[in-house]
C-alpha positions as CSV (number, residue, x, y, z in Angstrom):
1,X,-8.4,-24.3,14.2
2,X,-9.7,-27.3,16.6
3,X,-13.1,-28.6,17.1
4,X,-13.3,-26.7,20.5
5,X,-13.5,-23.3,18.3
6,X,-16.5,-21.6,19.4
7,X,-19.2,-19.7,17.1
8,X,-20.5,-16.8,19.0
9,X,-24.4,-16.4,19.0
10,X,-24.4,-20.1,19.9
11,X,-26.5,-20.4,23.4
12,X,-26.5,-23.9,23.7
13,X,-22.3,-24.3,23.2
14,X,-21.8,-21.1,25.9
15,X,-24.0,-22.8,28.5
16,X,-22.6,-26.0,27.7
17,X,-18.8,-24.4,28.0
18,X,-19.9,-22.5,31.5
19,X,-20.8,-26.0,33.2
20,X,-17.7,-27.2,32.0
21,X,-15.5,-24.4,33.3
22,X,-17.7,-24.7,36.9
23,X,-16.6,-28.4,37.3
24,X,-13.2,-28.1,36.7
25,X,-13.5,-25.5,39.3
26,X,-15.1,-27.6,41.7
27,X,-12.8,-30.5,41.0
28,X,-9.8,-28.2,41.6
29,X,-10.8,-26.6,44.6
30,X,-11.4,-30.3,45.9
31,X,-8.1,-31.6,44.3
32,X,-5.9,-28.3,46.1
33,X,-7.5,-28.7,49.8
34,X,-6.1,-32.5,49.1
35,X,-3.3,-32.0,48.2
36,X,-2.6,-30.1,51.4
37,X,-3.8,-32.5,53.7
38,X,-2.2,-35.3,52.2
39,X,1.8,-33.5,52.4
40,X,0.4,-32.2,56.0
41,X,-0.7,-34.9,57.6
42,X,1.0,-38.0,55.9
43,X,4.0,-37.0,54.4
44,X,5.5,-33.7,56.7
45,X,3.5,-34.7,59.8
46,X,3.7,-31.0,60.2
47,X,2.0,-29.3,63.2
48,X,-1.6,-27.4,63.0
49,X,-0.2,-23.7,63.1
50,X,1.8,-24.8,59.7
51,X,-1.2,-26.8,58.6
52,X,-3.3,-24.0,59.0
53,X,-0.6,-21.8,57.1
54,X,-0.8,-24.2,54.4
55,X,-4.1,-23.9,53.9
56,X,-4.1,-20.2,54.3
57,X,-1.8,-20.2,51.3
58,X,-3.9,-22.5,49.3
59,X,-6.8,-20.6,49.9
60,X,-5.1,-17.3,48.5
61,X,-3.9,-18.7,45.3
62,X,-7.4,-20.0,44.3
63,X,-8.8,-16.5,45.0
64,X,-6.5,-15.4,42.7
65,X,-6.9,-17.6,40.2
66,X,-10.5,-18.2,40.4
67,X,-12.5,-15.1,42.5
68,X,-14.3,-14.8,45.5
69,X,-16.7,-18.3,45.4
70,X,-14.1,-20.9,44.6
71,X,-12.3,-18.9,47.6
72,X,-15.0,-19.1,50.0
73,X,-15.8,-22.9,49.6
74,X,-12.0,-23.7,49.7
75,X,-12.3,-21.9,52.8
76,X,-15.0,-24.2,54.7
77,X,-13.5,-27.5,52.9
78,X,-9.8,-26.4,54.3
79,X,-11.7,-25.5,57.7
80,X,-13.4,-28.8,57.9
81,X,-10.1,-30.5,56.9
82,X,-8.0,-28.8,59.3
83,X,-10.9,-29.5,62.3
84,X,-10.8,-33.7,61.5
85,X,-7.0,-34.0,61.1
86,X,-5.4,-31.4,63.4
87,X,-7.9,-30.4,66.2
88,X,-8.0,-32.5,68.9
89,X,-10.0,-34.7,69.1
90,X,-8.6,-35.8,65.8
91,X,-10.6,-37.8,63.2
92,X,-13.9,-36.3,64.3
93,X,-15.3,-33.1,63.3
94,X,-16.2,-32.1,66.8
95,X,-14.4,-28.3,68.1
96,X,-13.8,-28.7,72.0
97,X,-12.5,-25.0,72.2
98,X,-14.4,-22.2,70.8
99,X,-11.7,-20.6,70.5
100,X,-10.8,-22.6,67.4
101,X,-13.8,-21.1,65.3
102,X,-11.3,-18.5,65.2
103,X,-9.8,-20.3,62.3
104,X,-13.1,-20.7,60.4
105,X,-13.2,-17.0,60.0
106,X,-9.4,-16.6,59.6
107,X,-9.8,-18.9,56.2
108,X,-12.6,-16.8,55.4
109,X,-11.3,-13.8,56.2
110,X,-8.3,-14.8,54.1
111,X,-10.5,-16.2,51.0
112,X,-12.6,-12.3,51.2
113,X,-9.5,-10.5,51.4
114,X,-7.7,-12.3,48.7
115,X,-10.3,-12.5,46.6
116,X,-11.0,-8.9,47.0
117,X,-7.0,-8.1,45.9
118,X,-7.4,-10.4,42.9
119,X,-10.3,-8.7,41.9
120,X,-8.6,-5.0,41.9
121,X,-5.3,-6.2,40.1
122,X,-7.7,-7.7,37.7
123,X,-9.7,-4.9,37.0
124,X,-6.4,-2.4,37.3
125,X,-5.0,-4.9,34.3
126,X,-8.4,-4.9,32.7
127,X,-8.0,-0.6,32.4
128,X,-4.5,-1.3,32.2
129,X,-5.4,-3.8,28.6
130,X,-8.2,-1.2,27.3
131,X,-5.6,1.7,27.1
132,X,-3.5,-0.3,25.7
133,X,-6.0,-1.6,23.1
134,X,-7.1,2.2,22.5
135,X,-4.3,3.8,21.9
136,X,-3.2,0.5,19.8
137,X,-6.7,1.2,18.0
138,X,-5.8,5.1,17.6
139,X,-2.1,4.5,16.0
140,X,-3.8,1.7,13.4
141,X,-6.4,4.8,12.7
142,X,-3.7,7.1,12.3
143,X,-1.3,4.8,9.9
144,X,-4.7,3.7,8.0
145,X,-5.1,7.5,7.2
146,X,-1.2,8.1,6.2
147,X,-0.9,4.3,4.0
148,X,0.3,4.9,0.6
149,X,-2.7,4.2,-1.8
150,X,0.4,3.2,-4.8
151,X,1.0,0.5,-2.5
152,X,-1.8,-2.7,-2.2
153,X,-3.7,-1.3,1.0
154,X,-5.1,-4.4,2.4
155,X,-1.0,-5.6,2.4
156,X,-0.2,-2.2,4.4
157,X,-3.4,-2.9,6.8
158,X,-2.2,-6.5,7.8
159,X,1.3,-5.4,8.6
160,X,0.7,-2.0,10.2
161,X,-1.7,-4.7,13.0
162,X,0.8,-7.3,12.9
163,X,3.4,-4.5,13.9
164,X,0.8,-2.1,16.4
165,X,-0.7,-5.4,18.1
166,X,2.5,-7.6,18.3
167,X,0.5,-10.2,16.6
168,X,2.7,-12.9,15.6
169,X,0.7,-13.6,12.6
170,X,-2.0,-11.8,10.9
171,X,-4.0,-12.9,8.1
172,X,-6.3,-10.8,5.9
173,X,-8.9,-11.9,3.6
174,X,-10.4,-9.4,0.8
175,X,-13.4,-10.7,-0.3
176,X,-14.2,-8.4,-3.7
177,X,-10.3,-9.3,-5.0
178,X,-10.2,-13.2,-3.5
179,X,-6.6,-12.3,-1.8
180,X,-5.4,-13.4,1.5
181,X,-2.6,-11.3,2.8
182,X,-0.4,-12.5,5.7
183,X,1.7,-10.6,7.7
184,X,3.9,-11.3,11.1
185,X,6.9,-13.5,11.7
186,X,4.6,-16.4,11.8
187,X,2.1,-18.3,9.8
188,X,-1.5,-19.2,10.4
189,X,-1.7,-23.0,8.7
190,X,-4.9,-24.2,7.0
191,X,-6.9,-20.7,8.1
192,X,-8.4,-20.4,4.8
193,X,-11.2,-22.4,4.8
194,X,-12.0,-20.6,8.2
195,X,-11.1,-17.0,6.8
196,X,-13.9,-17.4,3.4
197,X,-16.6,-18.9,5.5
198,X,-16.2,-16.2,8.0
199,X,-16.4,-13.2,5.2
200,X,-19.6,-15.1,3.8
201,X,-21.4,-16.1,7.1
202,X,-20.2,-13.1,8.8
203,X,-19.2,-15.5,12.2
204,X,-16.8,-15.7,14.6
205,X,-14.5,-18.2,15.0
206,X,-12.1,-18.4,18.5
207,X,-10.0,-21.0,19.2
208,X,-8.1,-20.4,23.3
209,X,-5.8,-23.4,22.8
210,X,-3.6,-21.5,20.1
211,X,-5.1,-18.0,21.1
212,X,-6.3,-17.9,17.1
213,X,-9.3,-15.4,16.4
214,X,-11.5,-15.1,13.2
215,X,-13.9,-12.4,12.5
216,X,-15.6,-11.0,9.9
217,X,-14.9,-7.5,8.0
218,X,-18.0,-5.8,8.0
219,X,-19.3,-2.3,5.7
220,X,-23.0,-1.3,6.5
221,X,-24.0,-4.9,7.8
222,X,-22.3,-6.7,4.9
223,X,-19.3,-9.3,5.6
224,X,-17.2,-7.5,3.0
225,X,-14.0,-10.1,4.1
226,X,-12.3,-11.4,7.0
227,X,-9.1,-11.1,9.8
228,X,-7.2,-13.7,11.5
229,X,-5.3,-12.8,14.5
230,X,-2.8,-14.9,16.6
231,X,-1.3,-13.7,20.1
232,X,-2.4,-11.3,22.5
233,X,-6.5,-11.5,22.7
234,X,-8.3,-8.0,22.4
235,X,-11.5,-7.6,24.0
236,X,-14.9,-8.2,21.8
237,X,-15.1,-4.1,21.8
238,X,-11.3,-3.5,20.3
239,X,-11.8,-6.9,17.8
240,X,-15.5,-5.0,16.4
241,X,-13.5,-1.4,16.5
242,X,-10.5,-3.2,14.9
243,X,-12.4,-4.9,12.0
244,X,-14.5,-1.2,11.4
245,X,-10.6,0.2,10.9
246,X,-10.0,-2.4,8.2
247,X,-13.3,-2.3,6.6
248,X,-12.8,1.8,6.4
249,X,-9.3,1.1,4.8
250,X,-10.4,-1.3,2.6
251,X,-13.9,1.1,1.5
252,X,-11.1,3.8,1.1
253,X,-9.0,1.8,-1.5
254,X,-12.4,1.1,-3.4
255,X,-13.5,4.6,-3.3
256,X,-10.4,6.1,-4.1
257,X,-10.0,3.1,-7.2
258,X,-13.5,4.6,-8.5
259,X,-12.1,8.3,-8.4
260,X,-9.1,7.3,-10.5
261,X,-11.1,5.3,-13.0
262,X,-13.3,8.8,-13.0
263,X,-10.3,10.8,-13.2
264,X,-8.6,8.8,-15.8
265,X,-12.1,8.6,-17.7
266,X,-11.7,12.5,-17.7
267,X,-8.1,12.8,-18.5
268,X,-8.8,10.4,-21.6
269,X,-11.6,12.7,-22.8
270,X,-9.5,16.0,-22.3
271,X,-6.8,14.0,-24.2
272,X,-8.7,13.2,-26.9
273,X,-10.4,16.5,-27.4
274,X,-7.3,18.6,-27.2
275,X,-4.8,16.1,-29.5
276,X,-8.0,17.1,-32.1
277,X,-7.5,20.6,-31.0
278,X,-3.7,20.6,-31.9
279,X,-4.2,18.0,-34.8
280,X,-6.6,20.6,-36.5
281,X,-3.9,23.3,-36.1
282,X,-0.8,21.6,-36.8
283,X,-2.7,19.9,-39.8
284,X,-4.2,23.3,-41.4
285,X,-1.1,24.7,-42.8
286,X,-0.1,21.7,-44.6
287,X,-3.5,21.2,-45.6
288,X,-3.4,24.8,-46.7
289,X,0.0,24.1,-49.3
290,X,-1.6,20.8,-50.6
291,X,-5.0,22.6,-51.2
292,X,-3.4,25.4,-53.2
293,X,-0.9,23.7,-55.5
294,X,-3.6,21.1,-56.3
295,X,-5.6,23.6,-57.5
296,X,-3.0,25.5,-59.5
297,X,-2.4,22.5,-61.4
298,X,-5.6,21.7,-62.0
299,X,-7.1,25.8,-63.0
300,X,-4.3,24.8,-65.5
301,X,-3.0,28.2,-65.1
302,X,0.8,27.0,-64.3
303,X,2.3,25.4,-67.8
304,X,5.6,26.2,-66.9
305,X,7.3,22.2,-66.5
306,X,9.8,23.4,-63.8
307,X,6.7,25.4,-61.9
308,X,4.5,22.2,-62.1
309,X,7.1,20.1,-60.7
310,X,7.6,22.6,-57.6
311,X,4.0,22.4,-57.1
312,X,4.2,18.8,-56.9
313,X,7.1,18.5,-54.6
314,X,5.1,20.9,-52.3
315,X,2.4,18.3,-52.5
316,X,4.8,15.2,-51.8
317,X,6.5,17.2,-49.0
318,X,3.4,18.7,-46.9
319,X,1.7,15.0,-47.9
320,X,4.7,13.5,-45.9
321,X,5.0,15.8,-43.1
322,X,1.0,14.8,-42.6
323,X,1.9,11.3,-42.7
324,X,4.8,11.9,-39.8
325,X,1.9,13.9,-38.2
326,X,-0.5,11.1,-38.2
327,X,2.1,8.3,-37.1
328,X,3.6,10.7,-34.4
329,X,-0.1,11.6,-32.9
330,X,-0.7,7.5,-32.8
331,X,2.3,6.7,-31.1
332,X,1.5,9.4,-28.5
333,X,-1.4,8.2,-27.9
334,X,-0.2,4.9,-27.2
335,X,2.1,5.8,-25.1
336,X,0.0,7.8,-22.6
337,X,-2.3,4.9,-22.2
338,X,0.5,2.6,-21.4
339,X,0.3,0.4,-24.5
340,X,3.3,0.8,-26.2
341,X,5.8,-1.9,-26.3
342,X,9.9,-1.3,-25.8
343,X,11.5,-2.9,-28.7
344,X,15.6,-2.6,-27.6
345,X,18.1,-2.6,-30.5
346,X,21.4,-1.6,-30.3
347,X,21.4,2.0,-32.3
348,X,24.6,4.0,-32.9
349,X,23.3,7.9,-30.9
350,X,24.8,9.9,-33.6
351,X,22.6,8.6,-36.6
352,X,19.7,8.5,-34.5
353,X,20.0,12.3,-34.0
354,X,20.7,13.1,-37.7
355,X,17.2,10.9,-38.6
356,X,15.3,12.3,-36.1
357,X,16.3,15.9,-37.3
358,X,15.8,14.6,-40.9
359,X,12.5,13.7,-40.1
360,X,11.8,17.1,-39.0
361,X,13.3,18.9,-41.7
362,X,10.4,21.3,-42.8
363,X,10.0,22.0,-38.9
364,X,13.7,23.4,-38.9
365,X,14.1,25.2,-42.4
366,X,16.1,28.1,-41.6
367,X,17.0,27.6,-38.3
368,X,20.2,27.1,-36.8
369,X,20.2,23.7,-35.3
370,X,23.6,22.1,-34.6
371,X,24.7,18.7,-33.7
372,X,27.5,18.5,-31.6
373,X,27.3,14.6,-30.9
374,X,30.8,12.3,-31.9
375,X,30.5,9.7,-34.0
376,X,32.7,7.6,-31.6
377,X,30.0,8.2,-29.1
378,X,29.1,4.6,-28.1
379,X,26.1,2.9,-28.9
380,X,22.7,2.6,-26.7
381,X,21.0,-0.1,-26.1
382,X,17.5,1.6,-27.0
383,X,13.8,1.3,-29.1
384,X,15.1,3.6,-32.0
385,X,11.5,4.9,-33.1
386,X,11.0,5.9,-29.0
387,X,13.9,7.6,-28.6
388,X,13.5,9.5,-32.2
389,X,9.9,10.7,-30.8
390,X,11.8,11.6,-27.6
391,X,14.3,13.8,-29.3
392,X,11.8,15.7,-31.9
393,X,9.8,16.5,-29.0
394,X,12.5,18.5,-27.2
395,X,13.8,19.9,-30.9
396,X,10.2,21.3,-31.3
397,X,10.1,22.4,-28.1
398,X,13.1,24.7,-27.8
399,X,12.5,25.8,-31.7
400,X,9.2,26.9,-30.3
401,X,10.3,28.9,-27.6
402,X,13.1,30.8,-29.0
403,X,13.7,33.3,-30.8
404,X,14.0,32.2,-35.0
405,X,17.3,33.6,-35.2
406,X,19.1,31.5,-32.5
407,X,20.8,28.5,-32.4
408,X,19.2,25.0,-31.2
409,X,22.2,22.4,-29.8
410,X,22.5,19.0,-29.3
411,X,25.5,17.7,-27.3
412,X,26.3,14.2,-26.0
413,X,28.6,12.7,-23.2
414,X,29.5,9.7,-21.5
415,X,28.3,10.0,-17.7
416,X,28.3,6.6,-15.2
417,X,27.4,4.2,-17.7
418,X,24.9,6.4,-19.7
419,X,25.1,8.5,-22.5
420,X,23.8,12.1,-21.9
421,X,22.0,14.0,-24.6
422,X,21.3,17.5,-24.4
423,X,19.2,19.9,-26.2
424,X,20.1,23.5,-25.5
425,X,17.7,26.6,-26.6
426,X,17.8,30.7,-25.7
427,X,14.4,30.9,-25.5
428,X,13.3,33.0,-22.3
429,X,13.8,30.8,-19.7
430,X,12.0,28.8,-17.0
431,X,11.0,29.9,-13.7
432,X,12.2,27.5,-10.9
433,X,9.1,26.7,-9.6
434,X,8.1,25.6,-13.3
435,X,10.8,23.7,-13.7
436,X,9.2,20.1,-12.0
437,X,5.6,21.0,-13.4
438,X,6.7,21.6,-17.2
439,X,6.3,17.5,-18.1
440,X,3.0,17.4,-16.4
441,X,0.7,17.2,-19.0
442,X,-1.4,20.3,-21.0
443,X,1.0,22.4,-18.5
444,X,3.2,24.9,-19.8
445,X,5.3,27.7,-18.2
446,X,3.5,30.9,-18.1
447,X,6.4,32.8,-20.5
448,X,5.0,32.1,-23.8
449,X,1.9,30.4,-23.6
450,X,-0.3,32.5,-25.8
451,X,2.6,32.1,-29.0
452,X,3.0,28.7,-29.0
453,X,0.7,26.6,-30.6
454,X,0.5,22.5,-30.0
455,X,-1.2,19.9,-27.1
456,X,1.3,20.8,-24.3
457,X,2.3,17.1,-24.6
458,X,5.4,17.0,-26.1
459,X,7.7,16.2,-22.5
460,X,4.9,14.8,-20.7
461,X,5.6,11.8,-23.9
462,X,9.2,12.1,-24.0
463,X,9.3,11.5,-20.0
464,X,7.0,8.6,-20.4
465,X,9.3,7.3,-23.5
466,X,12.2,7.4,-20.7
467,X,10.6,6.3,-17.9
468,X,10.0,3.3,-20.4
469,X,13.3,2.6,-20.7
470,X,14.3,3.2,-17.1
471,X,16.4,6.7,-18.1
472,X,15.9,9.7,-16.8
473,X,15.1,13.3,-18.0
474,X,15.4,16.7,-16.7
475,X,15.9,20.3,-17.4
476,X,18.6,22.9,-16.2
477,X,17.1,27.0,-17.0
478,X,17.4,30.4,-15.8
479,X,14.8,33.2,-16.6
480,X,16.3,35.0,-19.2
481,X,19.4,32.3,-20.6
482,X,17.6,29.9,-21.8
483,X,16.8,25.9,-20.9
484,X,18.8,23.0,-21.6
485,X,16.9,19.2,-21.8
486,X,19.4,16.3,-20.7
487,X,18.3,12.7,-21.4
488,X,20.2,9.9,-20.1
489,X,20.1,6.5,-22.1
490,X,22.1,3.6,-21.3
491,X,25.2,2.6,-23.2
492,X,24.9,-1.1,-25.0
493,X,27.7,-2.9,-23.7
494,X,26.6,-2.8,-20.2
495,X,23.0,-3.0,-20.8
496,X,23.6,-6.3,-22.7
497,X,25.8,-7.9,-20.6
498,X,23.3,-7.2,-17.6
């Protein structure tokens, strides 16, 4: 910005910038009927018809340029420059024929009639600019409505003007974060300082040399940041409509920043309460076993050595299973707040399986689980103790819903540079439409709801657990034949050589 940038609200610069303007004027009007009568008279020696042309001409382009009162005193000056060097008796301002005040009122008849044109293109391009600004205004509503709130809003708002307005460069300032974001091919050098003092004075700043505006972002009389915009100037009605569009964007983001703190706020609290819900379940039957050979060893009532030391491993077993309980419901936890951290090893898939199952090992007593994994399956490149939370949450899930006297698989294959793992169940099925809202979580699909006990979180972690390491996972069911869980992980060598 230049020292000629002018503050609006500022009496004393606008009266001092309209004098200036009407001088130039003056001097130009006096500098063009010159100009003409010097290449005229001196240098063409052309007659008076093409003189009076000349000036005819002269006279139309300041209309244009200027409007009807620069016109009408170029008229009289040309008039009185025309009657001292081409009416006889030249070099006097004396008119022998009457006829020749006839070209008196053909310059001013020309000056009116130009001016009046100029005035009706102007205003026809003046309609022509607000249209053009309106409907400009309407699209950057419209995309302000459809942005992407995942995506930094004030970033979208700066490029969806730079793009609407043509503005070759476009620079945003959010006062509540401290960011300036640019958009447009170009760059707006050193328009900081101008940007923050705008958002806190809540001032104007224009600048006609390098057609550079600053205003303030206003919410309910607050300057809540600023916009810099090179190019094309809008009108003071578009600029005021264009900075309310960005202020409503930017309100938008806050208010819809607030809801998701609420919502997560909620979430958290409907977390916590039912992970206590299922804790208390899942917990109660271990708790039950403990409780009852405790207290048959201590009534004393069991003297039999082999008996006690049954009771005993009962205790040790159901105090371990707890223990997994306890770790498993902290690691959940962890990762649905986002705080867990991806520790990648290289682990061979096969051994991984057989732990994870071992780990579950009262869970599957009598069932028929079977693992149909190579041992030359390759390794993966993966956080062991993730992945092992991720596969006993789609073990319990298919031994939950199906039937106790059908098999549970696991399979593996190799598939574009990832290692597939499946686990395969014959429960009853999931309905399509169920199929993309089953690792959403506390949902489950309607078959089976009522029998199966637990925090319906079991896929929403094992997606998160993937997501984590940039796999996938999905689900392949029909009503009736059962669901099959794939996870992809990726195989070691490529992941390490990446």
């Amino acid at each position: 910005m230049t020292g000629d940038s002018k503050k609006s609200g500022d009496p004393g610069r606008w009266l001092l910038s309209q004098s200036g303007r009407i001088a130039v004027h003056l001097l130009g009007v006096l500098a063009t009927v010159a100009a003409i009568t010097l290449v005229s008279f001196s240098a063409l020696c052309v007659s008076a018809t093409a003189a009076g042309l000349f000036y005819a001409i002269g006279i139309v382009i300041i209309a244009r340029a200027w409007g009807l009162t620069e016109a009408l005193l170029s008229s009289i000056l040309a008039f009185l420059a025309f009657d001292y060097f081409f009416l006889p008796p030249i070099g006097t301002f004396t008119i022998s024929r009457p006829m020749d005040w006839w070209d008196l009122v053909a310059f001013l008849i020309a000056a009116i009639a130009a001016s009046r044109l100029s005035s009706h293109a102007a205003a026809s391009q003046r309609i022509d600019d607000r249209q053009r600004e309106m409907e400009g205004l309407y699209a950057l509503n419209r995309a302000i409505l459809l942005m992407d709130p995942a995506r930094p809003v004030a970033k979208q708002v700066a490029y969806q003007i730079a793009q609407i307005f043509n503005f070759p460069a476009v620079a945003l300032y959010d006062r509540a974060s401290g960011e300036i974001l640019r958009a447009g091919p170009e760059d707006l050098p050193a328009i900081e300082d101008k940007l923050r003092q705008a958002a806190v004075q809540g001032t104007l700043f224009q600048d006609a040399e390098s057609q550079t505006v600053v205003t303030a972002i206003r919410l309910g009389g607050e300057p809540i940041g600023s916009i810099a915009l090179r190019g094309m100037p809008l009108s003071n009605g578009a600029l005021h409509a264009l900075s309310n569009l960005v202020a409503i964007g930017l309100e938008r983001v806050r208010n819809q920043e607030v809801a998701n703190r609420a919502e997560a706020a909620r979430q958290s609290q409907e977390l916590k309460s039912t992970l206590m819900d299922a804790i208390a379940h899942e917990f109660k039957t271990p708790l039950t076993s403990i409780k009852a050979a405790a207290t048959a060893l201590l009534s004393g009532s069991v003297h039999q050595p082999l008996a006690q030391r049954e009771l005993v491993s009962i205790i040790d077993e159901e105090a371990d299973r707890l223990s997994q309980w306890v770790s498993e419901a902290i690691q959940m936890a962890r990762v649905e707040v986002g705080q867990v951290q991806v520790k990648r090893k290289l682990c061979d898939l096969n051994a991984l399986v057989r732990a994870s199952l071992e780990q579950m090992k009262s869970a599957i007593e009598g069932r028929d689980v079977r693992v149909l994994v190579s041992p030359k399956m390759p390794e993966v490149f993966v956080d062991g103790e993730l992945i092992g939370l991720a596969i006993r949450q789609l073990v319990d899930n298919a031994l939950k819903y199906s039937p106790p006297n059908t098999p549970v698989v696991l399979r593996a294959r190799t598939a574009e540079g990832n290692v597939i793992l499946s686990v395969a169940d014959e429960g009853p099925g999931i309905e399509e439409a169920d199929q993309a809202r089953i690792f959403e979580k506390f949902y489950r699909a309607p078959s089976g709801h009522s029998q199966v006990t637990g925090a319906g979180m079991g896929l929403t972690i094992a997606r998160r657990i993937l997501d984590a390491h940039a796999g996938e996972i999905w689900v392949q069911s029909q009503p009736g034949q059962g669901s099959e869980f794939f996870i992809s992980l990726p195989i070691a060598q490529q992941e390490t050589l990446a």
